[in-house]
C-alpha positions in Angstrom: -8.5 -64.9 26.9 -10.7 -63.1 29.5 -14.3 -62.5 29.1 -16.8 -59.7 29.6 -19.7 -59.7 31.4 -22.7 -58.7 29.4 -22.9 -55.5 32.2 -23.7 -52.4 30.6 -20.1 -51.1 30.0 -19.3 -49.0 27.3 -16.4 -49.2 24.6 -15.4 -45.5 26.5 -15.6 -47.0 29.6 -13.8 -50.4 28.9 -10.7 -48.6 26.7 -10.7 -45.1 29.4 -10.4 -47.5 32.4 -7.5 -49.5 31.4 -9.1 -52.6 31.9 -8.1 -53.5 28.2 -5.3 -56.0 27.6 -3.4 -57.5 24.6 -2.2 -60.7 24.1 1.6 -60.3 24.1 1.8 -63.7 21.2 0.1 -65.2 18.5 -0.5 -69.0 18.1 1.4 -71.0 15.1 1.6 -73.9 14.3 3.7 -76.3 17.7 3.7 -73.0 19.9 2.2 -72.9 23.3 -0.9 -70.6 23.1 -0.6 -67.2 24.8 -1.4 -67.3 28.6 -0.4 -64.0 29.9 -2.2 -60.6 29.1 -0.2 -57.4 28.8 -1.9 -55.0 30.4 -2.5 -51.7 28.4 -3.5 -48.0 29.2 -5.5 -45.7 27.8 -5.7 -42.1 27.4 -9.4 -40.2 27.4 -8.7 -36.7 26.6 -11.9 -33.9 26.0 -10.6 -30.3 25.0 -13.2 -27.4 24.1 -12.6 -25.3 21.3 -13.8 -22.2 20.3 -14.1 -22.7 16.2 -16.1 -24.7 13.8 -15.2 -28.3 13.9 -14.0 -28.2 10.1 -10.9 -25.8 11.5 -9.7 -28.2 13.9 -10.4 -31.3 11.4 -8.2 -29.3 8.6 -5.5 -28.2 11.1 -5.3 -32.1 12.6 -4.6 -33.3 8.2 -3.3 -30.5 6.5 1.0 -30.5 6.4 1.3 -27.2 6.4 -1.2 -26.3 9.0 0.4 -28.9 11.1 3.6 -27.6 10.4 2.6 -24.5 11.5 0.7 -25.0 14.9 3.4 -27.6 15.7 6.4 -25.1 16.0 7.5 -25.6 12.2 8.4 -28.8 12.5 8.0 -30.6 9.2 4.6 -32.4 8.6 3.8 -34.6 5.4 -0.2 -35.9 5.6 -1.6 -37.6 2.7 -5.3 -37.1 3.7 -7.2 -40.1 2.3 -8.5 -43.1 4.8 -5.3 -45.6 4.2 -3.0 -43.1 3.4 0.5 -42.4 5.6 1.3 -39.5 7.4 4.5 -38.1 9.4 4.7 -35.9 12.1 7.1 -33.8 14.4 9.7 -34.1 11.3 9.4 -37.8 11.1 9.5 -38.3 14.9 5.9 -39.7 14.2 4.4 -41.6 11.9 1.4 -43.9 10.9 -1.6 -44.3 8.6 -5.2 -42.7 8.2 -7.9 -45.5 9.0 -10.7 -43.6 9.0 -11.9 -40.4 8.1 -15.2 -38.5 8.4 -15.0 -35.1 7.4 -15.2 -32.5 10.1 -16.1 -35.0 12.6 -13.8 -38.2 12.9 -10.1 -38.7 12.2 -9.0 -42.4 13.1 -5.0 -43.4 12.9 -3.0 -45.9 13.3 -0.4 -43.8 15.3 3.5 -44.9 16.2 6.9 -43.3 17.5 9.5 -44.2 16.2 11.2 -44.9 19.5 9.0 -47.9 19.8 9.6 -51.3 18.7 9.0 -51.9 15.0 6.1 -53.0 14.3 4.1 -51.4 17.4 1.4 -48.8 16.1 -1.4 -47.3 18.5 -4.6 -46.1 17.8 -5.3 -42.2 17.9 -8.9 -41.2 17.8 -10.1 -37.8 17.2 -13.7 -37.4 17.6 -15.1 -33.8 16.8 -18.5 -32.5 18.3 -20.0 -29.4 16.7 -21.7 -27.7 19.7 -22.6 -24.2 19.1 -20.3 -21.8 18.0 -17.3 -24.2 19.7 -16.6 -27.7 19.3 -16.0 -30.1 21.8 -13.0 -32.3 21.2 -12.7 -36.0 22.0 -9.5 -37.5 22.3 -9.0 -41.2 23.1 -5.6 -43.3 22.6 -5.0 -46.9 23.1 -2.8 -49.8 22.5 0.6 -48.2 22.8 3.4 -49.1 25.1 2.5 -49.1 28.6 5.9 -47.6 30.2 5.1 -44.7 27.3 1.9 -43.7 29.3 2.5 -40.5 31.5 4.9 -39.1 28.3 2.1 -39.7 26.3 -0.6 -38.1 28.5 1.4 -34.8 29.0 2.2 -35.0 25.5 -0.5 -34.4 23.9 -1.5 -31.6 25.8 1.9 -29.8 25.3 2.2 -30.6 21.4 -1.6 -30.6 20.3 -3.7 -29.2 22.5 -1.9 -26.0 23.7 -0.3 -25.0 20.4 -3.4 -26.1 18.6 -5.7 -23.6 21.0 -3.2 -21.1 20.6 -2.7 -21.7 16.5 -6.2 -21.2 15.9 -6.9 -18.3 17.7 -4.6 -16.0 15.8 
């Protein structure tokens, strides 16, 4: 396993730059011990919005909100830390981990054209300033060829229709 220098890195910096890796097997019992590192990308996203952070916090883990900036496609979000939630009618899926109201939404986050199993994590982290709140986005640990999709992604089917959603 590799080892970091005790530099002073943040966690923003270490997961934005990509120099995070997974271990692509587990030891058990007679199996060789992993010895290759997968490496793994990271999206670092910051949007600005102009509403109160509890807008954005209820839009992100209401279904019908979601439903509604998202084009109508069915949303179903049970809105309690370990709870499930689907998105983009069941095109996503995953599990609340964490949840500070109006300020920190933490998922376990999966589409379900990946490999059973795999499940990223999605981290919304909202910063009241003003009148406007300052959105920060940061998702790691999904599967690496999914990257520029991803990236592009959630700009056209959160942050655009979101902007847009609560304006009107």
């Amino acid at each position: 396993m590799p080892r970091f220098s005790n530099d002073a890195s943040t966690r923003r910096q270490i997961l934005a730059g990509g120099g995070l890796g997974i271990a692509v097997a587990t030891a058990r019992a007679g199996a060789q011990p992993a010895k290759s590192i997968t490496p793994a990308k990271a999206i670092h996203q910051e949007e600005e919005f102009k509403c109160a952070a509890r807008r954005i916090y209820e839009a992100l883990l209401d279904s019908a909100q979601f439903s509604a900036f998202s084009g109508g496609r069915a949303a179903q979000i049970h809105r309690e830390a370990g709870a499930a939630f689907s998105l983009f009618a069941g095109r996503i899926v995953g599990r609340n981990l964490e949840l500070v109201a109006d300020r920190l939404i933490v998922q376990a986050w999966r589409s379900l054209s990946w490999p059973e199993g795999i499940y990223s994590i999605a981290r919304f982290e909202l910063l009241q300033q003003g009148s406007a709140t300052r959105l920060i986005f940061d998702h790691t640990g999904f599967p690496v060829e999914d990257a520029d999709s991803l990236e592009s992604g959630w700009t056209q089917n959160y942050w655009k229709p979101l902007h847009k959603y609560l304006l009107g």
